[in-house]
Phi, psi and omega in degrees: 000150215251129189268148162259153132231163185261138219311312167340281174296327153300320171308312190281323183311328196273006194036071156242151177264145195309329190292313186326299175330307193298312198310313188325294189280013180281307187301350193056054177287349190213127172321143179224162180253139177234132181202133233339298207229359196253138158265114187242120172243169202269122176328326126022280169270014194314315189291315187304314159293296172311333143359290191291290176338298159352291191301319193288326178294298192256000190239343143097035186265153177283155188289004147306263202291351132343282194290329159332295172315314180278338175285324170316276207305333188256006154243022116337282189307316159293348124340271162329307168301319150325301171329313196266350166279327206276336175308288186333297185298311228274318175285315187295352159226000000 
């Protein structure tokens, strides 16, 4: 079973206003859940979202070139698997 927490409470642990959070989830850098009136993301994503916080806080990038980045970095990572399938075959015969 899948943990949530809400934009609300990330906002405040991380001391940011909640609006950073929201944009964020307009680029969809990280899936969000809606249950009624509350934004939930699933801890799942936690590392993916803070990342993106990161970039924005200590490196001072616009939520563009964020999502740029998160995009970038997850088809880097779907590469690499690739890669690593592809080694895989390439040894087994």
């Amino acid at each position: 079973m899948s943990d949530y927490i809400s934009i609300k409470t990330l906002a405040s642990f991380h001391h940011i206003d909640e609006s950073v959070l929201l944009e964020m989830l307009e680029y969809e850098i990280v899936p969000v859940k809606k249950t009624g009136n509350q934004l939930l993301i699933n801890t799942d994503n936690l590392n993916e979202l803070e990342r993106a916080l990161r970039l924005y806080a200590e490196l001072g990038v616009n939520m563009q070139g964020i999502d740029i980045i998160c995009r970038m970095r997850t088809q880097l990572e779907a590469l690499q698997e690739e890669v690593l399938q592809l080694r895989k075959l390439v040894d087994s015969h």
